[in-house]
C-alpha atoms as an extended CHARMM CRD file, in Angstrom:
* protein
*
       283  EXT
         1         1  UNK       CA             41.2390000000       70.7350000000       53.3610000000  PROA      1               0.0000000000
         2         2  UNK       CA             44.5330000000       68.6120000000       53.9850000000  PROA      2               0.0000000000
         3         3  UNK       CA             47.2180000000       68.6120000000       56.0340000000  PROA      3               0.0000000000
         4         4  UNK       CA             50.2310000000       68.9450000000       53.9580000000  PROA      4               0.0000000000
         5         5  UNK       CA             52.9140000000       65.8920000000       54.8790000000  PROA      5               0.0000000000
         6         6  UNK       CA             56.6370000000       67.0410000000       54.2250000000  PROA      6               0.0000000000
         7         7  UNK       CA             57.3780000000       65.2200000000       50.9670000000  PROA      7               0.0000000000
         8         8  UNK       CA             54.0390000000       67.6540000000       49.8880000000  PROA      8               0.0000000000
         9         9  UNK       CA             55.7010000000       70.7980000000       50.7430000000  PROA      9               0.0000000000
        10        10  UNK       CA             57.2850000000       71.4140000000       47.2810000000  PROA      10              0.0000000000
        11        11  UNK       CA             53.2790000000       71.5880000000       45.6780000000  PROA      11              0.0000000000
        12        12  UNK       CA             53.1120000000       74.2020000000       48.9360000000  PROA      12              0.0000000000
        13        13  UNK       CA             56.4670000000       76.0710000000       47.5200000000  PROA      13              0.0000000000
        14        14  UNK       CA             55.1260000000       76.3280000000       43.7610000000  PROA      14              0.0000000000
        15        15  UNK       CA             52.2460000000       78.0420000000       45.1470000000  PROA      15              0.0000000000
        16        16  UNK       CA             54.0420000000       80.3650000000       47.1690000000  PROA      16              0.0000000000
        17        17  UNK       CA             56.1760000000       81.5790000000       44.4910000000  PROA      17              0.0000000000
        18        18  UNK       CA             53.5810000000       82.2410000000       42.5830000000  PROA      18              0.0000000000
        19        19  UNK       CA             51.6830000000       84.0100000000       44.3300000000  PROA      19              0.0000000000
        20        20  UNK       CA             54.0970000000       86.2430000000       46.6750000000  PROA      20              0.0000000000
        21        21  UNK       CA             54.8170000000       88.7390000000       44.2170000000  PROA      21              0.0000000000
        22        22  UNK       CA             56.7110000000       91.3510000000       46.7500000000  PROA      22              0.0000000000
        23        23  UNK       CA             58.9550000000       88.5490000000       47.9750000000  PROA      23              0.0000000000
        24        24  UNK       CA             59.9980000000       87.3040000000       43.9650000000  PROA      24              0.0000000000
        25        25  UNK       CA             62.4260000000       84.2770000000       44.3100000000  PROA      25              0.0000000000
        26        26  UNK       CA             61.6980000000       83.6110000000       48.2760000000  PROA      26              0.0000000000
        27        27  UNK       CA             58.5840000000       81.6850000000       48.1160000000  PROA      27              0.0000000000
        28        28  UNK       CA             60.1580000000       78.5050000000       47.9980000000  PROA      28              0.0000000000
        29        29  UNK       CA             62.9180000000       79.3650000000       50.9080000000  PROA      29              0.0000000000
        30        30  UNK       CA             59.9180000000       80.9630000000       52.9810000000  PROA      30              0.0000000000
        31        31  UNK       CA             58.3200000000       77.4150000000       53.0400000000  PROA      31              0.0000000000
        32        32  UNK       CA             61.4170000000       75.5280000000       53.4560000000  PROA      32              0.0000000000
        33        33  UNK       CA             62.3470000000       78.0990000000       56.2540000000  PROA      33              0.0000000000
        34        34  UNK       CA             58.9480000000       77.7810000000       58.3340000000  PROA      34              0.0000000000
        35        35  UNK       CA             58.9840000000       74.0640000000       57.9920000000  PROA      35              0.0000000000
        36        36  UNK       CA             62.1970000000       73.7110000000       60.0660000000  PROA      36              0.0000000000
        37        37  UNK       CA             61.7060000000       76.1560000000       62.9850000000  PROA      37              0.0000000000
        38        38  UNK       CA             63.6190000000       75.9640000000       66.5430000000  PROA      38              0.0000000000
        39        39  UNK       CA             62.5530000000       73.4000000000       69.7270000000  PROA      39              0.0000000000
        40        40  UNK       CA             59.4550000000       74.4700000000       71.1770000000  PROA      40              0.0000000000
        41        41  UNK       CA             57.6910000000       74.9810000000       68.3490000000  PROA      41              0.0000000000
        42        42  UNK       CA             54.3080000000       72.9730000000       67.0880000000  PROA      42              0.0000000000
        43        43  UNK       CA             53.5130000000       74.0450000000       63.4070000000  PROA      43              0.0000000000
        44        44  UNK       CA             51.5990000000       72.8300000000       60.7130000000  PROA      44              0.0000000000
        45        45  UNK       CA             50.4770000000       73.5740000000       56.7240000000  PROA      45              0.0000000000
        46        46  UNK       CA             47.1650000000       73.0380000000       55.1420000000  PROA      46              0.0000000000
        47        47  UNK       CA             46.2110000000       73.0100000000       51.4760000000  PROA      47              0.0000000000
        48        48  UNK       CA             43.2350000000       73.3890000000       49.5180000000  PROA      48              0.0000000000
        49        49  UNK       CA             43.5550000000       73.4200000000       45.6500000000  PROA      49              0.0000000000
        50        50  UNK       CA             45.5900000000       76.4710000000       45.0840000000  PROA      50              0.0000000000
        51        51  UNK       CA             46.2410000000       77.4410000000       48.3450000000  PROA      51              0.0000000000
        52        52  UNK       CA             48.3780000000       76.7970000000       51.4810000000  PROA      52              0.0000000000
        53        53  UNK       CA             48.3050000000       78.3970000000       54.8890000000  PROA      53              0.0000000000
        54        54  UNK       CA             51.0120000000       77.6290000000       57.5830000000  PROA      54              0.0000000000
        55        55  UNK       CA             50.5530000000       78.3230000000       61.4390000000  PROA      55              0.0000000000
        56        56  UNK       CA             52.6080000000       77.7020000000       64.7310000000  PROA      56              0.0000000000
        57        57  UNK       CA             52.2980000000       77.7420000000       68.2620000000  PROA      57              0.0000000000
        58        58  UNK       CA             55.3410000000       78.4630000000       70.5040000000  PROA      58              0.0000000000
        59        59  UNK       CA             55.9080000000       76.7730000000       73.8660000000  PROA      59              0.0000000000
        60        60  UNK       CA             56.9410000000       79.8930000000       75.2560000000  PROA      60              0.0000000000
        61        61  UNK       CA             53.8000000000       81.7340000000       73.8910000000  PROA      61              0.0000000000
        62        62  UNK       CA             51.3830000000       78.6740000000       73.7180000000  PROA      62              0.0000000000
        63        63  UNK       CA             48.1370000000       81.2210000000       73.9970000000  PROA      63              0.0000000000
        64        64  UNK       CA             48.9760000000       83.2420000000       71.0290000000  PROA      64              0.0000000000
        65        65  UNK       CA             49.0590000000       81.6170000000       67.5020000000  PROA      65              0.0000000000
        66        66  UNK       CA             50.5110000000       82.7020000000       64.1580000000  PROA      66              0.0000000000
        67        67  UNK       CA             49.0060000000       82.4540000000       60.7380000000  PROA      67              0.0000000000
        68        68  UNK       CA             52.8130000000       82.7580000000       59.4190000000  PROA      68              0.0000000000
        69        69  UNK       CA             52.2270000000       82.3720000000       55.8130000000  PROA      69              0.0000000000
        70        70  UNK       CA             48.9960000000       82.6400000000       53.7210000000  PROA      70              0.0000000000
        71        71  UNK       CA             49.5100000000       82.0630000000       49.8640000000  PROA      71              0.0000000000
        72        72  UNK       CA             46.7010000000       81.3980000000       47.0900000000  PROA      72              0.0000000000
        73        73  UNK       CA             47.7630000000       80.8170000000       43.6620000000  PROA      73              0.0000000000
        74        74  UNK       CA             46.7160000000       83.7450000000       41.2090000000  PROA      74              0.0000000000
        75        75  UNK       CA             44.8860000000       81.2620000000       39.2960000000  PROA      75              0.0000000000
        76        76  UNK       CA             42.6460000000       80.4880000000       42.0800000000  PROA      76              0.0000000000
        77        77  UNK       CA             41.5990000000       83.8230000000       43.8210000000  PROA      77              0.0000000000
        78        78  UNK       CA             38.3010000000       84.7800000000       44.0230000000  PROA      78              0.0000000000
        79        79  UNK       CA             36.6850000000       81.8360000000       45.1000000000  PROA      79              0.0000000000
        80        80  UNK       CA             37.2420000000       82.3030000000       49.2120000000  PROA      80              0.0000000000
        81        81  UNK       CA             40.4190000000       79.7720000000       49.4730000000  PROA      81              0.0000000000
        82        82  UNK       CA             41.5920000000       82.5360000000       51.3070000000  PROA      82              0.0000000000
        83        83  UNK       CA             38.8910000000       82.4810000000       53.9570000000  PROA      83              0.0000000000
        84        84  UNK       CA             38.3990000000       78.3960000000       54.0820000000  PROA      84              0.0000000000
        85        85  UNK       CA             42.4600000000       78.6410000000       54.8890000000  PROA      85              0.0000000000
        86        86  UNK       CA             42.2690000000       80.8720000000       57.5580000000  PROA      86              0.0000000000
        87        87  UNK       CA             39.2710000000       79.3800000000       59.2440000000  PROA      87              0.0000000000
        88        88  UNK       CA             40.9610000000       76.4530000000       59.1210000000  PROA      88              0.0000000000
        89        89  UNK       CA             44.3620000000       77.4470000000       60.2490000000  PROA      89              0.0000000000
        90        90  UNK       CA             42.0520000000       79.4460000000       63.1040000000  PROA      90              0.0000000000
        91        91  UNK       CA             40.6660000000       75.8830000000       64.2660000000  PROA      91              0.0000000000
        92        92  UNK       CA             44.0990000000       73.8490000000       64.1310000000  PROA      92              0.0000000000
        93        93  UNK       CA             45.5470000000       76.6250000000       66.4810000000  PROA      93              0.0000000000
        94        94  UNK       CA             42.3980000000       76.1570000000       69.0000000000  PROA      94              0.0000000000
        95        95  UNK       CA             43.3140000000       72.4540000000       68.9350000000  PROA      95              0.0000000000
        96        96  UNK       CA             46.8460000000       73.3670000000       70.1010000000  PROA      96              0.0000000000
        97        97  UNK       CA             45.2250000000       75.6890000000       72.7060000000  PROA      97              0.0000000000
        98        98  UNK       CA             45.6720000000       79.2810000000       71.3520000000  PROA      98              0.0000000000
        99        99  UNK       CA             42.9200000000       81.5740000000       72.7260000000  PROA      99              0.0000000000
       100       100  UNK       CA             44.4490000000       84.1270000000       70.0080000000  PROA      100             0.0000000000
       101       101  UNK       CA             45.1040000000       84.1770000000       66.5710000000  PROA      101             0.0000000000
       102       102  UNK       CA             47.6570000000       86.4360000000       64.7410000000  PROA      102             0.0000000000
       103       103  UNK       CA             48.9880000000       88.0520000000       61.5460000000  PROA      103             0.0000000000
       104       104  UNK       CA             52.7340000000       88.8850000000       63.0210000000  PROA      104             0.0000000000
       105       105  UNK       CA             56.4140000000       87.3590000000       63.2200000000  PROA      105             0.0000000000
       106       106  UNK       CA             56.8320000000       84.8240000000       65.2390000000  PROA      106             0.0000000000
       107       107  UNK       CA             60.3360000000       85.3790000000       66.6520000000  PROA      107             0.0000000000
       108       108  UNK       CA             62.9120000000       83.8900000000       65.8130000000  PROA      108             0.0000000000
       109       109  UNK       CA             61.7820000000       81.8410000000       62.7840000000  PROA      109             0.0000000000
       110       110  UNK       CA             59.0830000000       83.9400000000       60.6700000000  PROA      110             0.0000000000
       111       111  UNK       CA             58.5610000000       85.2280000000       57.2160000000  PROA      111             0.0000000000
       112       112  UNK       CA             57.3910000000       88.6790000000       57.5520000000  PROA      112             0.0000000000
       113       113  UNK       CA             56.6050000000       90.8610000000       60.8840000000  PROA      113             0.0000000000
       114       114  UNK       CA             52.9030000000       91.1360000000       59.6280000000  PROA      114             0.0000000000
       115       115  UNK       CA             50.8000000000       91.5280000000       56.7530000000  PROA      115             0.0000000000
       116       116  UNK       CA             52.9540000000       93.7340000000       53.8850000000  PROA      116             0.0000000000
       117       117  UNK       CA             50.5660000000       97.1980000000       53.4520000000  PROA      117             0.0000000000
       118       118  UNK       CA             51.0620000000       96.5970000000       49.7610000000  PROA      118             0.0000000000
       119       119  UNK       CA             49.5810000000       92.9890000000       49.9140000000  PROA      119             0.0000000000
       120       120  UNK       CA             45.8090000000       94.5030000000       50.3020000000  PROA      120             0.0000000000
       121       121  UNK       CA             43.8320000000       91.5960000000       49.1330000000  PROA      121             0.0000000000
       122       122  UNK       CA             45.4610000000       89.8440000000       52.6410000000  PROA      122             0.0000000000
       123       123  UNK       CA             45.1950000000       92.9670000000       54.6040000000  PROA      123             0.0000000000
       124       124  UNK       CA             41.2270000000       93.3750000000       53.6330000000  PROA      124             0.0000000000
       125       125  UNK       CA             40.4710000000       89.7160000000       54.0520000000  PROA      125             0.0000000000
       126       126  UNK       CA             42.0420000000       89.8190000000       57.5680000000  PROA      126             0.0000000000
       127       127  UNK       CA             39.7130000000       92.8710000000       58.7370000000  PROA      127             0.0000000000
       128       128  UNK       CA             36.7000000000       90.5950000000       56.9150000000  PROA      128             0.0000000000
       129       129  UNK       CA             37.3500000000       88.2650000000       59.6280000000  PROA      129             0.0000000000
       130       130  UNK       CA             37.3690000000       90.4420000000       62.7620000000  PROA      130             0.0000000000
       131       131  UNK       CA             40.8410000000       90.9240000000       62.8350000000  PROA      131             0.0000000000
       132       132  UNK       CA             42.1770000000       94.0460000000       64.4780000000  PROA      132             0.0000000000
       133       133  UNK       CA             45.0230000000       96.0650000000       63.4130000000  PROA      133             0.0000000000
       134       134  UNK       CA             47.2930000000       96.5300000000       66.6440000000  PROA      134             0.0000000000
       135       135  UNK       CA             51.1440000000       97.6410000000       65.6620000000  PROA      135             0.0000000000
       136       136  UNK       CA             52.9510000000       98.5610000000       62.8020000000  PROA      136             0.0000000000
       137       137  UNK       CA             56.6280000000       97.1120000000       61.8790000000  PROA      137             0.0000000000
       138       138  UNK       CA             58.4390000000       98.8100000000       59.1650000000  PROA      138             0.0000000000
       139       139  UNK       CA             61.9330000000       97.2910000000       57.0790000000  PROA      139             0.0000000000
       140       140  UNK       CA             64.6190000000       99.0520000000       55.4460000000  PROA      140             0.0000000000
       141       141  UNK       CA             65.8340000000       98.5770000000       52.4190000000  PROA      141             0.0000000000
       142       142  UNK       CA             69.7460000000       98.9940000000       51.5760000000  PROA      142             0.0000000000
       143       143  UNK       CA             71.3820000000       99.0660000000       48.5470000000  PROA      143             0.0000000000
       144       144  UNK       CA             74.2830000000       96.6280000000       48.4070000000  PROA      144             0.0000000000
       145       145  UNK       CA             76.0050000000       98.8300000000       44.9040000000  PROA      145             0.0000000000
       146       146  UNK       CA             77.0540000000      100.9220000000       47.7570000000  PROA      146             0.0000000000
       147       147  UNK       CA             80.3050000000      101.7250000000       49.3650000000  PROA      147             0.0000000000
       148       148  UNK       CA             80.7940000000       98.9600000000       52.1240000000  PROA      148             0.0000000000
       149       149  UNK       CA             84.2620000000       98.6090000000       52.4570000000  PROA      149             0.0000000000
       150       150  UNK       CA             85.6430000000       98.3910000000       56.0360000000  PROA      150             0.0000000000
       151       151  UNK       CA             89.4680000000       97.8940000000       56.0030000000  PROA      151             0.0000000000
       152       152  UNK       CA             90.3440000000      101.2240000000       57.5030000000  PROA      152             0.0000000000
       153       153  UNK       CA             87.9720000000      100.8170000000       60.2200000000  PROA      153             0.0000000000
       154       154  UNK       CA             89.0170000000       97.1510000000       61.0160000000  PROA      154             0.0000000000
       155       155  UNK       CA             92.5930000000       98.7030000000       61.4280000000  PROA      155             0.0000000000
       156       156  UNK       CA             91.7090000000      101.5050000000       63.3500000000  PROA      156             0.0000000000
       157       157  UNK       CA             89.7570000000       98.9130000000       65.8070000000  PROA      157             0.0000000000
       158       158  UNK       CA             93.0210000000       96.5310000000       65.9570000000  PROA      158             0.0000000000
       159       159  UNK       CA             94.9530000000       99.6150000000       67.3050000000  PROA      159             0.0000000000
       160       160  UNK       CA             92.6230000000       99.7970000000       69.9930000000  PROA      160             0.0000000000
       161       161  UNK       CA             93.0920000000       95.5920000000       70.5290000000  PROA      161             0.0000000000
       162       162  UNK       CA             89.6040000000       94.8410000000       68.8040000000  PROA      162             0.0000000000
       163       163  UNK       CA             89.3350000000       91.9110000000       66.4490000000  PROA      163             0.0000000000
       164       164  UNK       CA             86.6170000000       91.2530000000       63.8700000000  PROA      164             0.0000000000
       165       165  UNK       CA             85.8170000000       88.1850000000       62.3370000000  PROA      165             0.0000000000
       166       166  UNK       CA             83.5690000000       85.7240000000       60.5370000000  PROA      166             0.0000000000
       167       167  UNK       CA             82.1100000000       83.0800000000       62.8860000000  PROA      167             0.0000000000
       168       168  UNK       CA             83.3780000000       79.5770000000       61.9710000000  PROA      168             0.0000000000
       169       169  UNK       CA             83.9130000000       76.7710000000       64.7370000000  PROA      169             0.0000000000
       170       170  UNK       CA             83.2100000000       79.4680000000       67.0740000000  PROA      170             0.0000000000
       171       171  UNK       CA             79.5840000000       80.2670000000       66.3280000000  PROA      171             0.0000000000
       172       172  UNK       CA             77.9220000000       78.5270000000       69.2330000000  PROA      172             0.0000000000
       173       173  UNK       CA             79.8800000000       80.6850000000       71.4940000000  PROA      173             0.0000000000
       174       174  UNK       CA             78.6210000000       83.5150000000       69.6970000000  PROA      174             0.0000000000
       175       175  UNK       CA             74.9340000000       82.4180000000       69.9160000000  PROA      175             0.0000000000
       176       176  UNK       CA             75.8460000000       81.9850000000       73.5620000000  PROA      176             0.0000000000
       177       177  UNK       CA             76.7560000000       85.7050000000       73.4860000000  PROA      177             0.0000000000
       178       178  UNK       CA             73.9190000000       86.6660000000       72.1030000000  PROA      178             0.0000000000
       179       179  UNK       CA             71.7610000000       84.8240000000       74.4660000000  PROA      179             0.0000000000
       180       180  UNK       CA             73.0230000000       86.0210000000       77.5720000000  PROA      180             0.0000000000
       181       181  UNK       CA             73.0240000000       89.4890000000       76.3320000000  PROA      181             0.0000000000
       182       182  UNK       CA             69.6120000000       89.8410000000       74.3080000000  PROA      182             0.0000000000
       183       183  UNK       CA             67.4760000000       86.7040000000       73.7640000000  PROA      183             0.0000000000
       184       184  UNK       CA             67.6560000000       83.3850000000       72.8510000000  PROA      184             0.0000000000
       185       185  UNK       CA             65.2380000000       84.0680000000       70.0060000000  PROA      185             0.0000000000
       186       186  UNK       CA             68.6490000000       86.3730000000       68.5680000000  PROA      186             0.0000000000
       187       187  UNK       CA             70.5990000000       83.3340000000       69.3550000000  PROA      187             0.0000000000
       188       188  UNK       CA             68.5420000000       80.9050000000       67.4960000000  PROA      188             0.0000000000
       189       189  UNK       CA             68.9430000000       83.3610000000       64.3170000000  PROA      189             0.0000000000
       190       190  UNK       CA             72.8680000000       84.1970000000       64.8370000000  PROA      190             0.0000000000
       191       191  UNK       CA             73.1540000000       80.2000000000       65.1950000000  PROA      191             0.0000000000
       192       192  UNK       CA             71.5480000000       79.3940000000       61.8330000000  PROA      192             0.0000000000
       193       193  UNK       CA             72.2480000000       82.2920000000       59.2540000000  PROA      193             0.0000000000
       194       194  UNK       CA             74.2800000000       82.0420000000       56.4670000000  PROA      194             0.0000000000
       195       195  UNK       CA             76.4740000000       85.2220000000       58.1410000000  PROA      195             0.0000000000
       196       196  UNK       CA             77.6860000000       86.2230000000       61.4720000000  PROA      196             0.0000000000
       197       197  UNK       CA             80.7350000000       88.4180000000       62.4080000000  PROA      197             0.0000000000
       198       198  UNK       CA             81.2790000000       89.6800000000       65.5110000000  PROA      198             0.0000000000
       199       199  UNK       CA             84.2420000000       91.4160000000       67.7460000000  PROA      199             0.0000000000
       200       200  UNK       CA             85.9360000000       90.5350000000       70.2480000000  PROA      200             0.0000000000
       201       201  UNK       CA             88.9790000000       91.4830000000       72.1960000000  PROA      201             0.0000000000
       202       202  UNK       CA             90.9850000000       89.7130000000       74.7240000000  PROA      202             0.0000000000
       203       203  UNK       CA             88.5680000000       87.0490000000       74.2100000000  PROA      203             0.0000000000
       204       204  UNK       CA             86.1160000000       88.3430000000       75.3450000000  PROA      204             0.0000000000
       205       205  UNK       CA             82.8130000000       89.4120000000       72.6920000000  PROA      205             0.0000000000
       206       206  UNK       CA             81.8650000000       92.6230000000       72.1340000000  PROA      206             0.0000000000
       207       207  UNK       CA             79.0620000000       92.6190000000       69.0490000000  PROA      207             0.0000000000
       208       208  UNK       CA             77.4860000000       90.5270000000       66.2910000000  PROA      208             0.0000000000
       209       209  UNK       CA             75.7450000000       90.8730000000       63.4050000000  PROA      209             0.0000000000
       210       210  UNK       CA             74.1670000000       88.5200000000       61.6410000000  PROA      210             0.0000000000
       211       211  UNK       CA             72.1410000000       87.3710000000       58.1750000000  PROA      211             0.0000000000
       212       212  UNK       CA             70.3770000000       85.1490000000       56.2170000000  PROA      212             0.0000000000
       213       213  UNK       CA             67.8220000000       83.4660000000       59.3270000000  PROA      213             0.0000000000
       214       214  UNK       CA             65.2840000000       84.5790000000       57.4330000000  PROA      214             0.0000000000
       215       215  UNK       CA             66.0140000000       83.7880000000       54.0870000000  PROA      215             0.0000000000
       216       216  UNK       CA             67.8750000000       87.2840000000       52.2170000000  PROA      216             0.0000000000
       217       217  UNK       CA             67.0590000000       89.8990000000       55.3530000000  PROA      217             0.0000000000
       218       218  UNK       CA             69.8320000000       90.9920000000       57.6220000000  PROA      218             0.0000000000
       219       219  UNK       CA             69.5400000000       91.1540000000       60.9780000000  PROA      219             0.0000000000
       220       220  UNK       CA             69.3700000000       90.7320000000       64.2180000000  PROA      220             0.0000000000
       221       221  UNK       CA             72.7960000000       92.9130000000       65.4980000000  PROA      221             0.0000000000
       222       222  UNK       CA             73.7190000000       94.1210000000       68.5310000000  PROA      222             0.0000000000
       223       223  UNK       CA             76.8500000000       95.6670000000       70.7200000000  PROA      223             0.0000000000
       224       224  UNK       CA             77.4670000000       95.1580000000       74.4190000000  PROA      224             0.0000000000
       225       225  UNK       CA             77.1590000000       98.1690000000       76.2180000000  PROA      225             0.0000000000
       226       226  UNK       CA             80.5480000000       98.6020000000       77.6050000000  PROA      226             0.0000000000
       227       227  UNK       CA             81.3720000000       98.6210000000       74.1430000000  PROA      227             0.0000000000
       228       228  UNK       CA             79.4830000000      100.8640000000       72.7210000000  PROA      228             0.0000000000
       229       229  UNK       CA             80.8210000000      104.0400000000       70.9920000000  PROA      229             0.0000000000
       230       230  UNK       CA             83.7500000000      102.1680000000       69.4700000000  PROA      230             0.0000000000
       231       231  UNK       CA             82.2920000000      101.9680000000       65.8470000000  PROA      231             0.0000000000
       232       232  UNK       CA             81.3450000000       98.3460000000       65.3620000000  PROA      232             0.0000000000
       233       233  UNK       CA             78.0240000000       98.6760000000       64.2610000000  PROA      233             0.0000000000
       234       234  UNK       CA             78.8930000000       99.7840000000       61.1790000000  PROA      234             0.0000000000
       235       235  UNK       CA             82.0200000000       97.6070000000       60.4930000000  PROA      235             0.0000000000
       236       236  UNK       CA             79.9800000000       94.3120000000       61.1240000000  PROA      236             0.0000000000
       237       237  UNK       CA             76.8130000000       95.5060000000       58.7490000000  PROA      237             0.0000000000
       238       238  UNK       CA             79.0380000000       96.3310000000       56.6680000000  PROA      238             0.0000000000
       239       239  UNK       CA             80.7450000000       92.8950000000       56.5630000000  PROA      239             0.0000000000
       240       240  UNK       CA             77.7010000000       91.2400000000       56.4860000000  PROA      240             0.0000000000
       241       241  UNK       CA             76.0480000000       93.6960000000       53.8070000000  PROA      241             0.0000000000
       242       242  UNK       CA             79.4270000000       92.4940000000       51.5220000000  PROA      242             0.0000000000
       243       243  UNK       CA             79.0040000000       89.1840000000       51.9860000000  PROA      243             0.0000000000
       244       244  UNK       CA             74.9700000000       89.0550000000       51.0970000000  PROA      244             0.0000000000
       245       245  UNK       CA             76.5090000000       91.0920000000       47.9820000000  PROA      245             0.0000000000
       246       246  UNK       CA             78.7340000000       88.1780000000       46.8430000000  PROA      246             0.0000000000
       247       247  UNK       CA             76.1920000000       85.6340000000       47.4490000000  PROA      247             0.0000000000
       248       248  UNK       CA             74.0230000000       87.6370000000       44.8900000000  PROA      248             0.0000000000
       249       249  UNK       CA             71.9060000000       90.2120000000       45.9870000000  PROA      249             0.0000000000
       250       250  UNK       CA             71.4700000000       93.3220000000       45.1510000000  PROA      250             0.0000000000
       251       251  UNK       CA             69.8420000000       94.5970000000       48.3350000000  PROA      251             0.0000000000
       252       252  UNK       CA             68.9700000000       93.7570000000       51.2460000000  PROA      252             0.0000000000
       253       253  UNK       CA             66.2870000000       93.8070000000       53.5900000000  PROA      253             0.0000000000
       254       254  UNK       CA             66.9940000000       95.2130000000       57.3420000000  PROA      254             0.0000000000
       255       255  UNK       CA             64.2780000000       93.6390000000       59.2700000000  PROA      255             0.0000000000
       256       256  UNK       CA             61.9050000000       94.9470000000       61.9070000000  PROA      256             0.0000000000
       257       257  UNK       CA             63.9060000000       97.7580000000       62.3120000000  PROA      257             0.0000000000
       258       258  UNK       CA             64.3710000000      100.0660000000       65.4310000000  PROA      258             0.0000000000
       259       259  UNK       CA             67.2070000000      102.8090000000       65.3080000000  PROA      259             0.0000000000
       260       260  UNK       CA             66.3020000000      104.2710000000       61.7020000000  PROA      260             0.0000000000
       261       261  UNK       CA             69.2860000000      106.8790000000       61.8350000000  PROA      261             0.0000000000
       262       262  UNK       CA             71.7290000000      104.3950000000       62.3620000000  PROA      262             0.0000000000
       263       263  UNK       CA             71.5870000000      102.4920000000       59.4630000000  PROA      263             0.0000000000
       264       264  UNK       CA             70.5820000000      105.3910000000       57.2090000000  PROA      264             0.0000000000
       265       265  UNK       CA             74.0910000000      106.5870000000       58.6510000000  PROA      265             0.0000000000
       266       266  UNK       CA             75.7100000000      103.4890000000       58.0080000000  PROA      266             0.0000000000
       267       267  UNK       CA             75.0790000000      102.4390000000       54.4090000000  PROA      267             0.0000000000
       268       268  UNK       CA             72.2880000000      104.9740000000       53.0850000000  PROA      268             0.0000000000
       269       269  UNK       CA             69.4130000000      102.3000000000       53.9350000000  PROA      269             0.0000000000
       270       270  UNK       CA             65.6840000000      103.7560000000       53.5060000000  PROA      270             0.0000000000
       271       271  UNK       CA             62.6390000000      103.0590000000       55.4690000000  PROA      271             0.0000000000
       272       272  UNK       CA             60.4900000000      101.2590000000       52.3740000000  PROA      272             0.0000000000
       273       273  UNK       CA             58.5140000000       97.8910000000       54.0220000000  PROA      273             0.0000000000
       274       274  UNK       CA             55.4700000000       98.7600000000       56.5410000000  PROA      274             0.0000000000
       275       275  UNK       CA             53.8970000000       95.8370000000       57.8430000000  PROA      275             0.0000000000
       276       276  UNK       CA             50.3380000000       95.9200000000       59.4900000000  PROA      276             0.0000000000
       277       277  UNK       CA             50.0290000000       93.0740000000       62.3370000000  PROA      277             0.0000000000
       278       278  UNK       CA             46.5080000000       92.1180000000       63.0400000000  PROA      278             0.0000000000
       279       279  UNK       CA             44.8430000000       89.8560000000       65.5850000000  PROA      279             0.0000000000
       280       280  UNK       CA             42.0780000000       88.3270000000       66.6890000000  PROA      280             0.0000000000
       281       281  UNK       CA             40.7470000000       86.4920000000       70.0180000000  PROA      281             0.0000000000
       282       282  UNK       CA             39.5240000000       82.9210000000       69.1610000000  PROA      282             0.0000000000
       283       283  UNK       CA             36.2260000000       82.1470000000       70.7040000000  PROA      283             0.0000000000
């Protein structure tokens, strides 16, 4: 077992494309994506031949750690990589202090919000270990060949002195937005996706919406409540939806989802992804 150094993580990449079959084409960006995580955050990767694990501890959570990606190369299953990984992910995060382990998102900077149901080899080899299944998370998927045009809506909302835009220069005061209003684990991702949009009027914020934290999902998005009611929900997903369009997709992932009617409404999304998260107390 090694402790993969950054100049190492592209071995850690190849493996992860391989062998994440649900998530074709994000391996790579998954890796690259956990390896640079926000202040606060103490996370490592670990290798055997064929197989990578990566793990973090947050400051602001430092009893609970997160197994965040587990990957072993078709070529090599069968042999318990899986396992030896795990264990030894499970004793790095004792080191840092973690009295539990976990299969689950951890917020803001995270590749999936547990274990994918269809990924059963990981789901059986976490209950093999004594972990317990605690919560389900579930994704939507949306079609981006869709309808998502917004002009009359944007119009309608400048009548009514409303504003929407892309953030540019003015995307820290957007995070800060987002921060005082949700979380700073929201502002974190509004701060470093590809997308954000938000309204505004008379300068002051009303709503964001945001994409690309985690590599090709949308999300997080949110409206003030004062301004609730005025439609912007579904003029920034929309924006945001278009612009993951014209960088390529073809659909997009809504992640961790709550309000399922809204963004069924919105742009015909389905519920499609269930995660299982699992954990485990480390003795």
């Amino acid at each position: 077992m090694s402790r993969v150094r950054a100049a190492e993580l592209a071995g850690a990449a190849g493996i992860a494309e391989a062998a994440l079959t649900l998530d074709a084409g994000e391996g790579a960006a998954l890796v690259g994506h956990l390896s640079r995580p926000p202040a606060g955050r103490r996370w490592t990767a670990l290798a055997v031949d064929g197989g990578v694990v990566m793990a973090s501890v947050s400051e602001q959570d430092p009893e609970i750690g997160h197994l965040d990606l587990l990957a072993v190369h078709p070529d090599a299953r069968g042999e318990g990589r899986g396992r030896t990984l795990v264990r030894a992910a499970e004793e790095w995060l004792r080191e840092q202090g973690a009295r539990q382990a976990r299969f689950a998102g951890n917020p803001p900077c995270y590749a999936w919000p547990g274990i994918d149901v269809r990924y059963t080899a990981a789901a059986c080899l976490a209950e093999s270990l004594g972990y317990e299944r605690y919560h389900v998370a579930w994704n939507m998927t949306a079609d981006l060949g869709v309808d998502l045009s917004t002009e009359d809506e944007v119009a309608r909302l400048e009548k009514a002195g409303v504003t929407v835009r892309a953030a540019g220069e003015d995307r820290e005061r957007v995070a800060a937005f987002v921060g005082e209003h949700w979380n700073e684990r929201w502002a974190w991702e509004a701060s470093t996706g590809a997308g954000l949009h938000y309204a505004e009027r008379d300068g002051e914020i009303l709503g964001f919406a945001a994409w690309g934290s985690r590599p090709a999902w949308f999300g997080p998005m949110g409206t003030a409540p004062g301004a609730r009611g005025l439609g912007l929900g579904r003029v920034l997903l929309r924006r945001c939806l278009a612009e993951q369009r014209a960088a390529g997709q073809d659909s997009a992932q809504i992640g961790w989802v709550g309000p399922l009617r809204f963004y069924s409404r919105a742009v015909g999304a389905r519920a499609e992804r269930v995660f299982w998260l699992y954990r485990r107390d480390l003795a």
